[in-house]
Each structure stands twice: as structure tokens, then as C-alpha cells.
C-alpha positions in Angstrom: 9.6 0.4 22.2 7.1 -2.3 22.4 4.6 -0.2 24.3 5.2 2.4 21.7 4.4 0.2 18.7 1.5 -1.4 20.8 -0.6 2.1 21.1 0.8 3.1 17.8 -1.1 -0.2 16.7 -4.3 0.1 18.1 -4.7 4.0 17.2 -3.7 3.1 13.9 -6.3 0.1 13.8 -8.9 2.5 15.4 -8.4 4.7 12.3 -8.6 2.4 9.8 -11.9 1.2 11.3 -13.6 4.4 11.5 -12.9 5.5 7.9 -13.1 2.9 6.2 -16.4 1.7 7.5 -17.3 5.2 6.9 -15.9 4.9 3.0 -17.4 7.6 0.8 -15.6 11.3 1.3 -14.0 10.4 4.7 -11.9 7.5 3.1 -11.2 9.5 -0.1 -9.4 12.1 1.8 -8.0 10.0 4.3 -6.2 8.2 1.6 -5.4 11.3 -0.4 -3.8 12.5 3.0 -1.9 9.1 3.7 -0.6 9.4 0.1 0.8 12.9 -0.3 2.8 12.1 2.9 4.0 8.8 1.6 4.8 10.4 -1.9 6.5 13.5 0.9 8.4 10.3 2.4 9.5 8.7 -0.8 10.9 11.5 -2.5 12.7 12.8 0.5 14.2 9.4 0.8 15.2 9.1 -3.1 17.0 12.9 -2.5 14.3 14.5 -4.4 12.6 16.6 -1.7 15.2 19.6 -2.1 15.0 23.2 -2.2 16.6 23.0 -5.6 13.7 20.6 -6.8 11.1 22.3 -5.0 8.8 22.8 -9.2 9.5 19.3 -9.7 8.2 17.6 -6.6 5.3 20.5 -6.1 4.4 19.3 -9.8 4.2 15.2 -8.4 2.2 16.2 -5.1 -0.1 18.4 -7.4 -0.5 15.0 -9.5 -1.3 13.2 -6.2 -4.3 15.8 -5.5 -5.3 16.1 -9.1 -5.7 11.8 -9.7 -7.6 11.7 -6.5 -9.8 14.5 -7.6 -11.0 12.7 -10.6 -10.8 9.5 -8.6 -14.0 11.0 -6.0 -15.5 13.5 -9.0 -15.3 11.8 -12.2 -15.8 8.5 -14.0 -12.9 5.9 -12.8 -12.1 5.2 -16.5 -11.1 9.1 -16.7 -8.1 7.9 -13.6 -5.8 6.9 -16.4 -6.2 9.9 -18.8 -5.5 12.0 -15.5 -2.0 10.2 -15.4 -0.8 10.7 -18.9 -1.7 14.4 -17.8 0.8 13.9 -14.8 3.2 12.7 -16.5 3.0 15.8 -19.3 3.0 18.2 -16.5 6.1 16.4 -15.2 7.9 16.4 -18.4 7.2 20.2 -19.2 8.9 20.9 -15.6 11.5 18.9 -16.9 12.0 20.4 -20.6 11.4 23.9 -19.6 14.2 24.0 -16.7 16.2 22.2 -19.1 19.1 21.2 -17.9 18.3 21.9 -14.0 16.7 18.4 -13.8 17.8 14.7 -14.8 15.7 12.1 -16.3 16.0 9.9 -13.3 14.7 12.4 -11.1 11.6 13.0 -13.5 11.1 9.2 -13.2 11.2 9.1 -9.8 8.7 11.3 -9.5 6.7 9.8 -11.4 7.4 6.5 -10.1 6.5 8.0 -6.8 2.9 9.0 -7.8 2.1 5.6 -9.4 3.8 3.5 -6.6 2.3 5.3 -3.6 -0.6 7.5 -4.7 -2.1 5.2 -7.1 -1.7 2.1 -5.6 -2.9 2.8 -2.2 -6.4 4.5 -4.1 -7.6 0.9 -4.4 -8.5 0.6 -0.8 -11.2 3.3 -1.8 -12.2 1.3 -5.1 -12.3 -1.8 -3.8 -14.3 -0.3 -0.7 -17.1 0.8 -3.4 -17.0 -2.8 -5.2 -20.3 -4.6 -4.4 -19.6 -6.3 -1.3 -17.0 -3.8 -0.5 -17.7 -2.9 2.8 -16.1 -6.7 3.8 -14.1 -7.4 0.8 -11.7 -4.0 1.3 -10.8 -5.8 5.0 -9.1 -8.6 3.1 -6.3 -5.9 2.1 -5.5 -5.6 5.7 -6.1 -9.2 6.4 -3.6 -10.5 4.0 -1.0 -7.9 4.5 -1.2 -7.2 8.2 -2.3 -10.9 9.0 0.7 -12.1 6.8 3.4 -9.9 8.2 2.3 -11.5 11.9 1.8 -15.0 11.2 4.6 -14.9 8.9 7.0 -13.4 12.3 5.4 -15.7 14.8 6.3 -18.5 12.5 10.2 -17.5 11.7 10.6 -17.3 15.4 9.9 -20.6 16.4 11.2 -22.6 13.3 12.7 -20.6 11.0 16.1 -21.6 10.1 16.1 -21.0 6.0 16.6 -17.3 4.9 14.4 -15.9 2.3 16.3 -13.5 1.2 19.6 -12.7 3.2 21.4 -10.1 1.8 17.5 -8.0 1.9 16.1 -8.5 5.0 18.5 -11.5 6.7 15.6 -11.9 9.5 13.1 -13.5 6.9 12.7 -16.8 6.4 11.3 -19.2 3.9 9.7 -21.1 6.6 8.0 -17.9 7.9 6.8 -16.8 4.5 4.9 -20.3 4.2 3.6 -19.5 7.4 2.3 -16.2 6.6 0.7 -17.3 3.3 -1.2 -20.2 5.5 -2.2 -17.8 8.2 -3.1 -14.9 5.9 -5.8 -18.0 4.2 -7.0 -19.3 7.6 -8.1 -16.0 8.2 -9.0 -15.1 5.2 -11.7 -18.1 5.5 -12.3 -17.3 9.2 -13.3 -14.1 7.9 -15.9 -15.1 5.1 -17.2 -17.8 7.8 -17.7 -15.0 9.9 -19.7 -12.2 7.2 -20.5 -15.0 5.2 -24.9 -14.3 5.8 -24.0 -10.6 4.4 -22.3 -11.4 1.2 -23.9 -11.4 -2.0 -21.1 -13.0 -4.5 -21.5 -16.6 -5.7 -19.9 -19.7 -4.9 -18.0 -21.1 -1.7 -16.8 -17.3 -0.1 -14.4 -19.0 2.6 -12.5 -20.7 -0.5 -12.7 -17.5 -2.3 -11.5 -15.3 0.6 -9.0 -18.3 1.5 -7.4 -17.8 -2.0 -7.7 -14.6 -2.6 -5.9 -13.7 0.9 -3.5 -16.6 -0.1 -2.2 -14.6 -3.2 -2.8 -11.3 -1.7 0.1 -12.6 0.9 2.5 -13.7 -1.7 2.2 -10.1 -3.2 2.2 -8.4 0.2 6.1 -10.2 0.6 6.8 -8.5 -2.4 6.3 -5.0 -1.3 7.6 -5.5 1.9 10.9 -6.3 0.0 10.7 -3.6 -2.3 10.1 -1.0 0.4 13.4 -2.7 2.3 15.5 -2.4 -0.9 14.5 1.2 -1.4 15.6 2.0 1.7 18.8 0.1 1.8 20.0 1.7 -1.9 19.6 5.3 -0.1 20.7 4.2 3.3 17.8 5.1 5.5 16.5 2.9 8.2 13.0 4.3 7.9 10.9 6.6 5.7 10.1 8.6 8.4 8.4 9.1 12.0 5.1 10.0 11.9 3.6 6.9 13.4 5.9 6.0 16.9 7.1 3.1 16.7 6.5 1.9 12.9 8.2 4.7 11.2 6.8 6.9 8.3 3.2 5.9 5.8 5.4 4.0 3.7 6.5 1.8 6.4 3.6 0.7 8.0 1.6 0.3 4.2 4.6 -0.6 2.5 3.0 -4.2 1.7 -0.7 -2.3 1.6 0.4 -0.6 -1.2 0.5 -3.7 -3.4 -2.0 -5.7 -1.7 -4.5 -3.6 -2.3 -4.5 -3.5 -6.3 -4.3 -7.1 -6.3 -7.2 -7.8 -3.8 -9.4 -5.4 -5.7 -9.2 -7.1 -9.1 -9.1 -10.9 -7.9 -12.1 -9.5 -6.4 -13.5 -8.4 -9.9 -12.5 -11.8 -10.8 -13.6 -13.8 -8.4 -16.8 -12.4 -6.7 
């Protein structure tokens, strides 16, 4: 298993080098890609992926492609208006099969093009913020760097759960870990780019903090992912990648990091 997740890792690291230093088109439809399967993995996991709901999640996964579409064609302001038209397409399914469907199921697919679809595009926008060819590495950084740090440091001292009845193997001493490491590399980082970047003010503070929060959040949808899974009984979202599971379990704390890191970049940079 550990060989498994090993290779898995490095491919998966390969990947993420080659398209997003590429950016433009290539990371566009990479995400789009990693998103329909992840919306594909939530939906099957909530009980929506069914032959009996087959206009109802075709609808969502036509939202998916139609958000990214005005994402990589049209203004970024036009993003939003694209998901009220989601939404409207969702609820026409919903009225005009009336009473095939339930509300809750229209929510969830909804919810599942907001949550995965949505928040995973921010890799792309923060990758086309100035400075965004090093500032969209900070998602990773804080998330990835956070989950390790954050392990490494519940192994060897860990004795105070974080949240037990969740994920018993977390500990508060290894989320205070992970927040530390995720800043010392966030600052290792900037020290590193630093004679690239154009932003203002003392970058390895900046990076420091921003990887700081960016770890806090990255617990958060770790957690969330785990609770999803544990109300539907499923051990994982699915097996794509060998070793890790399915998209949502390998980004599950992507997902929110990424959002976060591109508007504390806004903020801060």
C-alpha cells in the first residue's frame, strides 16, 4: 500500500507541475476534468448518481461544463450570473418532473456544483493573479504541506484528539503542527522566489500568514469531506488515484484552500 500511494504521489505531483506551470487552456481543462469527476464522485456518494436521476445529475454536470466555459471565454464577473442560470436549469428539472425528484436531491446537486466545481476553479484564478505563477503553489503548500507536517507531528506527540467521534486519529497537537509547518514553508517558499515577485512588503511574512490561514481552512475541508463520507457510509469517494482514493479525496482540503488563498492574495499582495 505504501508503494502504491508513493507512485500515486509522485505521478500526481508530476501532473500538477506540468499543468499548472503551463496554466492557460491546459489548466482550464485539467480542472474542468478533475471537477466533473469529483462532482461524478460526490453525487454517487450522496445516492444521486442513479438511473432514475439520470436528467437531474446530466443537468449539474452540464452546469460544471457550462461555469467553466464562461470561466476560460468570458469576463470572470459573468461566473456568478452563470450560476443563478444553474441553479434555474436545476429547478426546471425539478418542477417539470414534479414529483419524481425531492428538494434535497435538487440541493445536493447544486451543492455539488458549488462545493467541487466552483471551488476547485480558483486554482486557475489564482494561477492568472499577478504573481500567480508562485502564488497558486501556496494552495498546495498549505494543504498538502499541512496534511504532512500535521501527521508527522500527531505521530510522535499527539495525545489530544481533535475531533474524535470524526476522524479519532487527529490530534490537536498535530493540527498545531500542521499550521506551523504549512508557515515555515510557506516562508521557505517566498525566501526561495522571493527575486521574482512583484507584490509589496515582507513576502515570507506574507506567504508565512497566508499559508498559516490557508492551513486552518485546509482542516476544515478535510473534516467536511470525512463527515460526508461517514453520513453515507463510504470509506472513499472512489478509486481513480491507487492508493488515495477518488478526486475528492486527494483535493478534499484543495477544494477550500484554494478560494481562500486566492482572495488573501487579493488582499494581501
Amino acid at each position: 500500500m505504501f508503494v502504491t500511494r508513493l507512485v500515486s504521489g509522485i505521478v500526481l505531483v508530476a501532473v500538477a507541475l506540468v499543468t499548472i506551470i503551463s496554466g492557460g487552456w491546459v489548466l482550464w481543462g485539467t480542472l474542468l476534468a478533475l471537477s466533473l469527476i469529483g462532482v461524478f464522485e460526490l453525487y454517487r456518494a450522496v445516492g444521486l448518481w442513479k438511473k432514475e436521476n439520470l436528467s437531474l445529475t446530466v443537468t449539474g454536470l452540464a452546469g460544471v461544463v457550462f461555469y467553466y466555459c464562461l470561466l476560460g471565454l468570458a469576463d470572470q464577473a459573468y461566473t456568478m450570473t452563470g450560476l443563478i442560470f444553474v441553479l434555474i436549469a436545476l429547478m426546471a428539472v425539478y418542477v417539470f418532473s414534479y414529483p419524481k425528484y425531492q428538494a434535497e436531491q435538487v440541493m445536493a446537486a447544486f451543492f455539488g456544483v458549488i462545493y467541487v466545481a466552483v471551488m476547485l476553479s480558483y486554482i486557475y484564478q489564482t494561477r492568472n493573479l499577478e504573481d500567480g505563477a508562485f502564488v497558486v503553489w501556496l494552495i498546495f503548500l498549505c494543504s498538502w504541506g499541512c496534511d504532512t507536517c500535521a501527521y508527522c507531528v500527531g505521530m510522535l506527540i499527539g495525545k489530544h484528539k481533535m475531533s474524535p467521534r470524526l476522524s479519532p486519529k487527529k490530534s490537536i497537537e498535530g493540527a498545531v503542527g500542521g499550521v506551523c509547518g504549512a508557515a515555515l514553508l510557506g516562508a521557505i517558499y517566498a525566501a526561495a522566489v522571493g527575486n521574482h515577485l512583484k507584490g509589496e512588503g515582507n513576502q515570507i511574512l506574507i506567504y508565512a500568514g497566508i499559508c498559516a490561514v490557508g492551513a486552518l481552512i485546509s482542516m476544515v475541508g478535510d473534516l467536511a469531506a470525512s463527515a460526508i463520507k461517514r453520513n453515507h457510509d463510504i470509506k472513499d469517494y472512489g478509486k481513480l488515484i491507487p492508493g488515495h482514493g477518488g478526486v475528492l479525496d486527494r483535493f478534499d482540503s484543495v477544494i477550500f484552500t484554494a478560494p481562500v488563498i486566492y482572495f488573501l492574495a487579493l488582499l494581501a499582495m
